[in-house]
PAMARKOL-932482 format. One record per residue (C-alpha): residue in three letters; x, y, z. Coordinates in steps of 0.02 Angstrom, whole numbers, padded with zeros to 5 digits, always signed. Layout:
<nodes>
ALAXYZ/...
</nodes>
This chain:
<nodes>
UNK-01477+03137-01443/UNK-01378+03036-01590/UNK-01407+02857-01578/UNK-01209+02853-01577/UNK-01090+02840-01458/UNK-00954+02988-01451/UNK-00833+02862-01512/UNK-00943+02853-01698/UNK-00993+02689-01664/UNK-01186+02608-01638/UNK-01249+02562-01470/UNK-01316+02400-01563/UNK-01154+02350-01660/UNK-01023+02284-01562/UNK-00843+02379-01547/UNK-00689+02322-01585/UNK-00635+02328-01413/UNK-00770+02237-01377/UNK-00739+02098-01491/UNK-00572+02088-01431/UNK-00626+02068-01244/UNK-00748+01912-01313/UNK-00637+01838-01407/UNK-00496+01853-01269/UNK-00632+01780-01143/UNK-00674+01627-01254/UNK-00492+01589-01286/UNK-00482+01591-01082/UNK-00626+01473-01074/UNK-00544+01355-01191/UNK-00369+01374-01121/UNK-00438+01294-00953/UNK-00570+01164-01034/UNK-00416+01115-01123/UNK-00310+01114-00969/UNK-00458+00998-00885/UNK-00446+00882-01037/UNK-00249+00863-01025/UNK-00289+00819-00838/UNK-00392+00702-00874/UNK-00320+00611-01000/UNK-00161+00604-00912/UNK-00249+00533-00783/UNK-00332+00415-00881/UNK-00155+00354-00943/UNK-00099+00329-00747/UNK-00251+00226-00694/UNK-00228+00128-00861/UNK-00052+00084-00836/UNK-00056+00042-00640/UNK-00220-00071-00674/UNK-00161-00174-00845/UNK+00029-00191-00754/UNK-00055-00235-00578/UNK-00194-00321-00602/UNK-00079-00465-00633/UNK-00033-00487-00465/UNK-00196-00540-00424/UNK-00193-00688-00522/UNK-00078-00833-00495/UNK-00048-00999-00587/UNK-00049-01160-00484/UNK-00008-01350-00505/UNK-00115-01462-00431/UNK-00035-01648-00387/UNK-00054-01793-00297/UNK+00096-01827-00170/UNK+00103-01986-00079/UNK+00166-01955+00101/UNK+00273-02123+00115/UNK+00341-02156+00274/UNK+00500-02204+00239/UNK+00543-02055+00195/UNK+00449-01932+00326/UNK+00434-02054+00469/UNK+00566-02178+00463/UNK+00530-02253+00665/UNK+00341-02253+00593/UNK+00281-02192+00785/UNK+00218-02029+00723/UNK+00345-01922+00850/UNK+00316-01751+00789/UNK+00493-01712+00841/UNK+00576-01842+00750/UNK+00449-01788+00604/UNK+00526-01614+00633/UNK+00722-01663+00609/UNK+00647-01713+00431/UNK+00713-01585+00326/UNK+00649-01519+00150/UNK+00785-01622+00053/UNK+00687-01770+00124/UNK+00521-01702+00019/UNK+00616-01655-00104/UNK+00598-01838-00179/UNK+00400-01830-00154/UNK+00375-01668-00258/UNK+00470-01740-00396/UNK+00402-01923-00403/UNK+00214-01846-00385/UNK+00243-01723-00542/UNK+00345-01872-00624/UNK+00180-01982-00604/UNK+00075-01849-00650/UNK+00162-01800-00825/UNK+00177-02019-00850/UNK-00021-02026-00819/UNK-00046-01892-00951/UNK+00053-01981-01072/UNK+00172-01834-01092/UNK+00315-01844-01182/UNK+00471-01753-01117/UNK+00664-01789-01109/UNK+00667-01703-00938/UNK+00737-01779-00775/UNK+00620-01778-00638/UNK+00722-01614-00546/UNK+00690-01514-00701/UNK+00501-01544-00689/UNK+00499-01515-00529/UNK+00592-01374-00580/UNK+00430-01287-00618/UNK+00363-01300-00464/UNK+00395-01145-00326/UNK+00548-01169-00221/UNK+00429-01124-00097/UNK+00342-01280-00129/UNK+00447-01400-00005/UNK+00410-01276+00112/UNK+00225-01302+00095/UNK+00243-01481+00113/UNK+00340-01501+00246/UNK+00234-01360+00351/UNK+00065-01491+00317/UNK+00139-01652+00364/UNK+00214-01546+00535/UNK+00033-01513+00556/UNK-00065-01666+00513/UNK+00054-01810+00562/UNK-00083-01938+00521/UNK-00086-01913+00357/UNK+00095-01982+00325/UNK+00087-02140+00232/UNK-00094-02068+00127/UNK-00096-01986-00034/UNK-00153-01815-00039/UNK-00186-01682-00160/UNK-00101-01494-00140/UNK-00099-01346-00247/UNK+00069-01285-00254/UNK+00124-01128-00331/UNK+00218-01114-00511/UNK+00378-01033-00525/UNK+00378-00853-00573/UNK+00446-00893-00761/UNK+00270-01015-00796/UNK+00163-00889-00707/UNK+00233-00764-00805/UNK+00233-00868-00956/UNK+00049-00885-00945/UNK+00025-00703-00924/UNK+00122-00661-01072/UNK+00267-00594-00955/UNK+00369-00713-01026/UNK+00388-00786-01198/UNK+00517-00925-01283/UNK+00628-00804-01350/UNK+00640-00721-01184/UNK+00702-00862-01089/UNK+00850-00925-01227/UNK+00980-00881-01098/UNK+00870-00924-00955/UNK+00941-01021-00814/UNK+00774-01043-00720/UNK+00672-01107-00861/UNK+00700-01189-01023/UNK+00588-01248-01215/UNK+00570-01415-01139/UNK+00476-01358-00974/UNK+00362-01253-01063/UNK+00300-01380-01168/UNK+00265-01494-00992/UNK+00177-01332-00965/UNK+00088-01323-01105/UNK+00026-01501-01105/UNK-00011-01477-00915/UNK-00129-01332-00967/UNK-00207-01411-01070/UNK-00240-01567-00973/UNK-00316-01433-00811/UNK-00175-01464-00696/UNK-00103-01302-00727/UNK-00225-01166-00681/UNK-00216-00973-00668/UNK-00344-00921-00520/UNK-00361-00782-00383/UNK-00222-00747-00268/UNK-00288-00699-00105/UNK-00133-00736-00037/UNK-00040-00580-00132/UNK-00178-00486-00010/UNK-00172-00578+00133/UNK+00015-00659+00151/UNK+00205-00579+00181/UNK+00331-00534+00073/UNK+00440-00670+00007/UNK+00646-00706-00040/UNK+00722-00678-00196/UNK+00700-00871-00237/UNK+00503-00865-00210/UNK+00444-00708-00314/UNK+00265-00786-00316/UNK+00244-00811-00162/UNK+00284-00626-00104/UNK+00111-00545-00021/UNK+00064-00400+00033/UNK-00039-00430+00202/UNK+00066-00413+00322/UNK+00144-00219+00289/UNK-00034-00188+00273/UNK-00022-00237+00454/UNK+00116-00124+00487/UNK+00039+00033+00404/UNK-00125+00023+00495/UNK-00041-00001+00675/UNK+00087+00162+00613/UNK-00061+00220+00552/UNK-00155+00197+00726/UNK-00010+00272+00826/UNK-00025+00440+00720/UNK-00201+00477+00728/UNK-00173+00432+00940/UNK-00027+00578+00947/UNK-00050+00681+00810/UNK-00234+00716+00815/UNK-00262+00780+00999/UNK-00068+00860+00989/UNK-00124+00960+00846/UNK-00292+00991+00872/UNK-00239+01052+01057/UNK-00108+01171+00985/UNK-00223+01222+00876/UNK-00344+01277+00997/UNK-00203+01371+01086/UNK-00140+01465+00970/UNK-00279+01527+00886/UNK-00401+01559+01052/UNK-00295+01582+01182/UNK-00115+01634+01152/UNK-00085+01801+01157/UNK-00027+01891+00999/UNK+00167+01941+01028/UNK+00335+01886+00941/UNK+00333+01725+01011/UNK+00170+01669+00943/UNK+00239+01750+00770/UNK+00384+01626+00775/UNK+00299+01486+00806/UNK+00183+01491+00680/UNK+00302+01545+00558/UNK+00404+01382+00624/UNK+00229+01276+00590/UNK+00233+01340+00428/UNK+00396+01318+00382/UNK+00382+01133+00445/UNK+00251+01090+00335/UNK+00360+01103+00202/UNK+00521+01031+00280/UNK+00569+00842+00147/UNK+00501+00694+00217/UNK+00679+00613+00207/UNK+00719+00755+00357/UNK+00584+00679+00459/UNK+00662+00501+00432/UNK+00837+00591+00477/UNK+00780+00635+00639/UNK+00697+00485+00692/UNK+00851+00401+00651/UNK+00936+00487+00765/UNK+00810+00506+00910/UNK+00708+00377+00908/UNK+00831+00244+00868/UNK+01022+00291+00909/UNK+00968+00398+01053/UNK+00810+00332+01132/UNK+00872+00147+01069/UNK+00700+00117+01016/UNK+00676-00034+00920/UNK+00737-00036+00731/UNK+00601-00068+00601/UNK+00449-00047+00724/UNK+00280+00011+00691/UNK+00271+00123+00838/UNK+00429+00215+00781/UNK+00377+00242+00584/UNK+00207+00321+00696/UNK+00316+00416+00768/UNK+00406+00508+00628/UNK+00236+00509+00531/UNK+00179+00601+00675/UNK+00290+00744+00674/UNK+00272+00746+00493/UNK+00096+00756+00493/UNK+00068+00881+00656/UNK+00109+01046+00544/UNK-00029+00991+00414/UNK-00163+00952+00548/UNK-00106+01111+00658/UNK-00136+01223+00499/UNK-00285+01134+00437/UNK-00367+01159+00606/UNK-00332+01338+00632/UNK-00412+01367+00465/UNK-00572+01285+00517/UNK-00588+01390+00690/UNK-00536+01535+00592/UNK-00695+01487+00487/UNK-00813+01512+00635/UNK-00887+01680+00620/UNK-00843+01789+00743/UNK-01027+01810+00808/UNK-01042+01649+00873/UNK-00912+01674+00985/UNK-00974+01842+01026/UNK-01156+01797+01057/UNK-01085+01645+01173/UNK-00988+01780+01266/UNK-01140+01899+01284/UNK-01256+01782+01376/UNK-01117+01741+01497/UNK-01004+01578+01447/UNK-00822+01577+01495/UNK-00684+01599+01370/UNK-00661+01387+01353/UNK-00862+01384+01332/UNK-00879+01467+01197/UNK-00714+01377+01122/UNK-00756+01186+01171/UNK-00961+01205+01179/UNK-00988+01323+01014/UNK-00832+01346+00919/UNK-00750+01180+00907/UNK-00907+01065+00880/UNK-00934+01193+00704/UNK-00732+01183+00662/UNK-00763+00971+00673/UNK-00761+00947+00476/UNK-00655+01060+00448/UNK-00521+00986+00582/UNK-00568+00795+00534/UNK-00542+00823+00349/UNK-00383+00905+00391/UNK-00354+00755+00495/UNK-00406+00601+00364/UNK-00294+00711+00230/UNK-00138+00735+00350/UNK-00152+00528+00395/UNK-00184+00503+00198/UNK-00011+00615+00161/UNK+00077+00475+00304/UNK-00001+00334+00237/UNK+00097+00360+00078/UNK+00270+00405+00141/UNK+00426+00308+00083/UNK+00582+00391+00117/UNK+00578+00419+00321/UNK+00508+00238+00338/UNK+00668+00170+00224/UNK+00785+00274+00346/UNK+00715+00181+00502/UNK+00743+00006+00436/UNK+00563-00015+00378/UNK+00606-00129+00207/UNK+00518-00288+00154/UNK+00569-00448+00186/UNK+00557-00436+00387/UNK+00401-00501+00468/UNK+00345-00672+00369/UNK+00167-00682+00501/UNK+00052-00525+00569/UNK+00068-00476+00727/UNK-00045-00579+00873/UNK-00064-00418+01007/UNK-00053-00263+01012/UNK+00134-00248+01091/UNK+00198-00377+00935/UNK+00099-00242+00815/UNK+00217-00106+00901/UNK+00375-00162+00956/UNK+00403-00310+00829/UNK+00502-00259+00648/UNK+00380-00251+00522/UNK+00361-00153+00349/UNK+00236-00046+00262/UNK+00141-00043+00111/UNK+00268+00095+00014/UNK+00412+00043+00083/UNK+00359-00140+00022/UNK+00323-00062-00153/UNK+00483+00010-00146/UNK+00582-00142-00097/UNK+00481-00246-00272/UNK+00494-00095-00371/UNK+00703-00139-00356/UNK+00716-00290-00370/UNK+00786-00376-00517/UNK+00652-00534-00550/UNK+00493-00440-00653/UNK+00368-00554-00544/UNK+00418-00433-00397/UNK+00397-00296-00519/UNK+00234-00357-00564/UNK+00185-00346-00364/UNK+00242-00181-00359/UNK+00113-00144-00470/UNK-00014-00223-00381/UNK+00046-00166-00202/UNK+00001-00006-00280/UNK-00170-00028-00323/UNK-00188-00068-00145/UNK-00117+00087-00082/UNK-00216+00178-00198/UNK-00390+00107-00160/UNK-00340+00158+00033/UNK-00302+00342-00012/UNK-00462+00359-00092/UNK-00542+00299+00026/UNK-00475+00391+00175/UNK-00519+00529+00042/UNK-00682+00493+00014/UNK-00725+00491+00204/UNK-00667+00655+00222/UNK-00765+00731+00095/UNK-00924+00635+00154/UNK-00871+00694+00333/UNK-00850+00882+00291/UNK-01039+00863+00206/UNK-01114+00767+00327/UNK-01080+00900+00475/UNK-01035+01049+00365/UNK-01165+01206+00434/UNK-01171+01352+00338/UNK-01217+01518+00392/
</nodes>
């Protein structure tokens, strides 16, 4: 026989069909390593940009001082009465802040043309507060000098971040030349310092006046207890339906509609959701506005059709012999389901389950239409009940009140709030995966 082919062509030399196919194949393969690379380098570009705009946040510029507590001014009947300390209000500190900066910038030997209000001027407004909250709390240190670290307004933190520059600020109303060069000397001399800000982690959001002293800590609160009240509805709910459906129901046009509803609910807008909690959770069941337990609520019917279908995919899984072979040796129909089945659907059903509470954790638009906005609770909840039933926010819908507003300190936050958010999801992520491998069986 002819060492060619019919066609004319050698076995050993490649067609040009052939050569075609190859080629076609190799411009595949680079079509999707390309792909991968776009991917990645987009994803590069989002980690990027929310670390170098949020890592900010994290860092927070304070003036240390020395503020004599005199007595006239704080304790006028000099008995220490803590309600008559009380009736002092923060226009009677007022003159303390500004006299212990004033002394401060004189020891330095500072030169300024500012009045003593404009140097305190670059102090927090939250900064009276402060004050006035210690000297409620230690009475008998009225008439002492002590030290405090108060917060810098927004402009000289974000001065010192390079947020702000001069030419910025030339029709600034809340900062002028003249302070930042008190600033700059004040640097320089250590009393101005840039450290960590636990408190952006640990504290509550703050007003419009007090951009640096907004935290996040508190809607952190709020998103764990809504968090807690989905994975205590939505996970046996589900996983219960689940089991129903796809072991026991019968197969009929009933069945057929609901999981054709399931389905079609898993794709239903979150803003729906946050519609219809509106109106039964709040209007009709008069539930109260803003609380935890109703943001778990909405999450929960938001997140049942995703655990429902992620569930009935892992006890589809299960090969039909192990159900079979339970069967044959004389188990009951809910035997074989809870004793064999369900223990080798687990991973399957908690991944399902970490992803679905993952999916609520970063919802924004239901929580917004149930009142859920920043600025509510200023401490964390002390019981369980207060978690609940008390107004509250959560960490997107806190995002999303910063992300709006008009000072770029709370824009700054926003930035931060989501590295937070972030960290969690990858997280919760990360324990599904190791979850799903840990008691994954194969067959």
């Amino acid at each position: 026989m002819s060492d060619t082919s019919k066609h004319g062509g050698s076995l050993l030399e490649l067609s040009d069909r052939t050569k075609k196919r190859n080629a076609a194949e190799k411009r595949f393969r680079a079509y999707g390593v390309g792909a991968i690379l776009i991917g990645l380098a987009m994803l590069l570009v989002l980690v990027t940009t929310i670390i170098s705009r949020g890592t900010g946040a994290y860092q927070q510029t304070f003036i240390t001082l020395d503020v004599e507590l005199l007595e006239k001014n704080l304790d006028k009947k000099g008995n220490r009465n803590l309600d008559d300390i009380k009736k002092v209000t923060t226009f009677g500190y007022n003159p303390l802040i500004r006299s212990a900066i004033s002394d401060k910038v004189e020891a330095l030997g500072i030169e300024h043309s500012l009045k003593s209000k404009d140097l305190a001027g670059i102090l927090s407004k939250g900064a009276v507060g402060q004050l006035r909250a210690y000297v409620i709390a230690n009475p008998d240190q009225i008439g002492k000098t002590v030290e405090f670290r108060f917060l810098a307004q927004s402009r000289v933190d974000g001065y010192l971040k390079g947020r702000v520059t001069r030419e910025s600020i030339a029709n600034d109303k809340n900062i002028s030349a003249a302070q930042l060069d008190v600033v700059d000397a004040l640097v320089a001399a250590g009393v101005i310092k840039k450290t960590f800000n636990l408190d952006f982690i640990l504290g509550a959001d703050a007003s419009d006046q007090r951009p640096e002293a907004a935290g996040i800590g508190v809607s952190m609160v709020g998103s764990l207890f809504m968090m807690l009240v989905v994975l205590a509805l939505a996970l046996p709910i589900g996983v219960a339906a689940s089991i129903y459906l796809e072991e026991f129901a019968p197969k009929n046009w009933l069945t057929d509609i609901i999981e054709v509803n399931i389905s079609n609910l898993a794709a239903v807008p979150s803003i729906v959701f946050g519609i219809l909690g509106l109106a039964v959770f709040i209007n009709y069941m008069h539930l109260p506005t803003s609380a935890p337990l109703v943001g778990g609520l909405v999450l929960t019917l938001m997140t049942l059709p995703t655990i429902i279908i992620s569930t009935r995919a892992a006890l589809k899984a299960v090969p039909p012999s192990i159900r079979d072979a339970a069967l044959g040796v004389g188990a009951s129909k809910m035997q074989a389901v809870f004793h064999h089945v369900l223990p080798l659907a687990a991973p399957g059903i908690l991944t399902g389950t970490i992803i679905g509470l993952a999916q609520a954790l970063g919802e924004t638009a239901p929580l917004l239409l149930i009142g859920m906005v920043g600025f509510i609770a200023s401490n964390a909840p002390e019981t369980l009940a207060d978690g609940l039933l008390s107004p509250n926010s959560a960490m997107p819908a806190q995002i999303y009140e910063w992300a709006k507003r008009a000072d770029p300190a709370f824009y700054e936050r926003a930035w931060g709030g989501i590295i937070i958010l972030l960290i969690f999801l990858v997280t919760m992520n990360t324990v599904a995966v190791i979850l799903r491998r840990r008691f994954e069986r194969r067959w």
